[in-house]
Structure formats: C-alpha cells, structure tokens
N, C-alpha and C positions, 0 to 999 in steps of 0.2 A: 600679426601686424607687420606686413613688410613697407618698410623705410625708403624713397630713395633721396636721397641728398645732390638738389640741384647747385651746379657752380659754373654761372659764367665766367671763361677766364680772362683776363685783359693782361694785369702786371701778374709777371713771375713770379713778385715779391709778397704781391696778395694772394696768391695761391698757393706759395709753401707755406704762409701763415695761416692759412685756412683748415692747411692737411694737417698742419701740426696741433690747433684749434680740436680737428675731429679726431684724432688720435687720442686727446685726452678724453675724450667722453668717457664714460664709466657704463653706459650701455651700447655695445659691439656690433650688433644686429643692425645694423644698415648697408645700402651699397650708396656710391657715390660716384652721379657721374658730371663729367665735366666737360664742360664745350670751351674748346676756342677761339676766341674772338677777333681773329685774324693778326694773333702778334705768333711772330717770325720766331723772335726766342723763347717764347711759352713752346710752340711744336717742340723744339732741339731738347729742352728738358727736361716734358711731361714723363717720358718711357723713363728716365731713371728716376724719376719720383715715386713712380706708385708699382714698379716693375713689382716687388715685393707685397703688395698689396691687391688681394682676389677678388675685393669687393670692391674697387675702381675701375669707373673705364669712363676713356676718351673719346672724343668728338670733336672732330677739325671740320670747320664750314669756310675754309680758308677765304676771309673776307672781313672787313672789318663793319659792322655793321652803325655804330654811332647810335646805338637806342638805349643806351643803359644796361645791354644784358637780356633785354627783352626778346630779341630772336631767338639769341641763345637759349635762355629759356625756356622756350617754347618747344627747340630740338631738343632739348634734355627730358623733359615732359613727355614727351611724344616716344621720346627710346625706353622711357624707365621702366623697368621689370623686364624689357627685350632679353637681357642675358638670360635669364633665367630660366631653368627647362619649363618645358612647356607642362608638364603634368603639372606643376607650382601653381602659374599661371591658374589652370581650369582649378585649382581645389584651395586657392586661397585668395577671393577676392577681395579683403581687406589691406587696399593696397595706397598708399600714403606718399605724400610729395612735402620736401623741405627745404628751402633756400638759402644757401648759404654765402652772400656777399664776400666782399674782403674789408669791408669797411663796418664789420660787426665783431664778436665774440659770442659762441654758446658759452655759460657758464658749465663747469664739467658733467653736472648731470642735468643739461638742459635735454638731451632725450629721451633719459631716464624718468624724469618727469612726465614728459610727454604720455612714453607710455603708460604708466602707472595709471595716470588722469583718463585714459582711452580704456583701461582694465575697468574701471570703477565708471566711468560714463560712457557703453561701445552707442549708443546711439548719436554723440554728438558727430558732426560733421568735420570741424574744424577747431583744432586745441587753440587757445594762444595765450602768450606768457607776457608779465610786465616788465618795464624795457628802462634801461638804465646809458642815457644820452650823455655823451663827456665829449667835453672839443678835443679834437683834433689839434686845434691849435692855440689855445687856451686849455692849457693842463688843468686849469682849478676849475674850469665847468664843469656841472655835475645834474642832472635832473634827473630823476625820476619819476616815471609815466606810467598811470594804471591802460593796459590795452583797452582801447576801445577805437570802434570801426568809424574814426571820424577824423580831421587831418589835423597833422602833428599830434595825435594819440595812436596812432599806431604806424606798424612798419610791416612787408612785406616776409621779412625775414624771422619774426614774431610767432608766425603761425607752422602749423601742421594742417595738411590742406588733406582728406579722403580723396583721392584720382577720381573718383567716378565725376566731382564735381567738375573740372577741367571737359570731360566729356560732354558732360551736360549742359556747362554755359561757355565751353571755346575758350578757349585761353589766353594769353594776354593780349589785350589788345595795343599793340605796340606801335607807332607810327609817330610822324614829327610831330604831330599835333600834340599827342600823350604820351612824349619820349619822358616824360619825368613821372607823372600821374597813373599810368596805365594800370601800376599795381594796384593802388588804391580805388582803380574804377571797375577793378574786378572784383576787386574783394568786397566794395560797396553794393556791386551787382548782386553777389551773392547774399549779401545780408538783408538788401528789398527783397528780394525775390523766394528765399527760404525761411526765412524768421530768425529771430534772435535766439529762439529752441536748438537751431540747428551749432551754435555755437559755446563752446566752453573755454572758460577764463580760468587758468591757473592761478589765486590768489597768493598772493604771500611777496617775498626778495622779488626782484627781478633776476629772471634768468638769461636775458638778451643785454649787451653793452652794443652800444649805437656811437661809433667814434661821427660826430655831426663836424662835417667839413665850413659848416659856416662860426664856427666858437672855436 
C-alpha cells in the first residue's frame, strides 16, 4: 500500500502544524507532498522544514489560486508516486491518495488504521473514518459525526481514496462555481457511479478532528 499525503499550502503556520500532526503518526510508510499556494513566505521556509525529511517533497505553482486547495490538489495528485523509482511504480499498483488540510487533526494512528482496515478489506476502493467537529472559535463545541457521503456528514480529508479512481473519474473539479463543494461532488460522483460495495467505514472513536471555522 503506498501512501501519498496530499497538502495544500497557504499559512506557514498550518503547515508546520500539519508536519508536526504527520510526524506523530505511529504508521511511517507514507510520502508527503505539498504544493504552494502562492504565499511568498511558505517558499523561504519550506527547504528547512522538511530538508531532513525523504519522504517530502515540494511543489511551487507560484500563484495564488483562490479555490480552497483545489488546484493545488489536483498538482499533488497528479505528481504522487513521481519520486519513486520506476520499477516501484510497475510492481506495486496499490497505490493511495490522503488529504491533509491545516484545519483538521489525524488522530496518531489514523493511518495505522487505515491500513489495517485495507489488510482485512483489499477490495474496498475508498477507507473512511468518523470525524470529531470542535469550533474553532467556540472551545466547548463538540459533535461527533458517523462518515457518511451526504453534506455535513462527511469531509474530504476523512478518506483514503485508491489513485486509480482519480484516473478514472478526473479529479476535482474545482472552479468558482464549486470553489467550496467540489470535494463533496466527487466524492458524491464516485459513490453514484461505483456502489456503496466499493466503500469502507471504519467503525468505532473518530479518528478525524474537524476544527469548524463557523463554532
């Protein structure tokens, strides 16, 4: 099962919290790559963040694009597994895509889990975990949310997505129109179009914290 851990960058401040977020993980086996979002002081930083780190790498699309991450997205998508030799590539296509905002938390063995649930189910398509929403700006909000592919029950960042599927239904579709929705109308796509078979639910804690900027 190779990993890759997508990360649009915008603030500085949410991407040292993201690195330090996927550092705690307790399962190692990922790479992680990250685009920037056309901020000036994410470039000057990035190199001494992850200099020590073999499994990151960067992407400057020097421009700021105003979609949520969605471009960026799409370029990260599009490069992941690039690094990797090419004999990888041809002998391991079990190959996996992960979203990681700055305005979430994996709980520490949120990928550990993952893959466990991918050992014990390799035919499902797409993992996803239940998701533990807190304001932002109201500390004492608190909800807790079983995943499910319907709005305000799931979240983008939730899932573990099979690459092949990206290939096969195009990737986000990002634009003014669905600068907020886009995720949810791919992930909806996929769920008309493949079945509910093609999907597994991690029961149990939630493994996803969702800081909701409107609480």
């Amino acid at each position: 099962m190779l990993i890759s851990i997508i990360v649009a960058g915008w603030r500085p401040k949410g991407v040292k919290k993201t690195i330090k977020n996927l550092d705690e993980q307790t399962y190692k086996e990922f790479e992680v790559i990250i685009v920037n979002d056309g901020n000036e002081e994410l470039r000057k930083i990035i190199p001494d963040l992850i200099k020590d780190r073999n499994n990151y790498h960067f992407l400057d699309n020097y421009t700021r694009c105003h979609l949520y991450g969605g471009i960026s997205r799409n370029m990260a998508i599009q490069m992941s597994f690039f690094y990797l030799r090419e004999v990888v590539q041809n002998n391991d296509t079990d190959q996996w895509i992960m979203i990681h905002d700055d305005d979430i938390v994996y709980t520490p063995n949120f990928i550990e889990k993952i893959v466990e649930y991918h050992i014990k189910h390799p035919d499902k398509k797409m993992i996803g975990v239940n998701i533990e929403f807190r304001g932002k700006k109201n500390k004492d909000y608190k909800k807790i949310v079983q995943n499910e592919i319907l709005p305000e029950q799931t979240d983008i960042n939730a899932w573990a997505y099979k690459k092949e599927l990206f290939n096969k239904y195009g990737y986000f579709p990002c634009n003014m129109q669905n600068k907020i929705k886009y995720d949810y109308l791919w992930l909806s796509r996929v769920y008309d179009i493949e079945g509910s078979n093609t999907f597994g639910f991690i029961d149990g804690d939630p493994l996803l914290i969702f800081y909701h900027k409107k609480h």
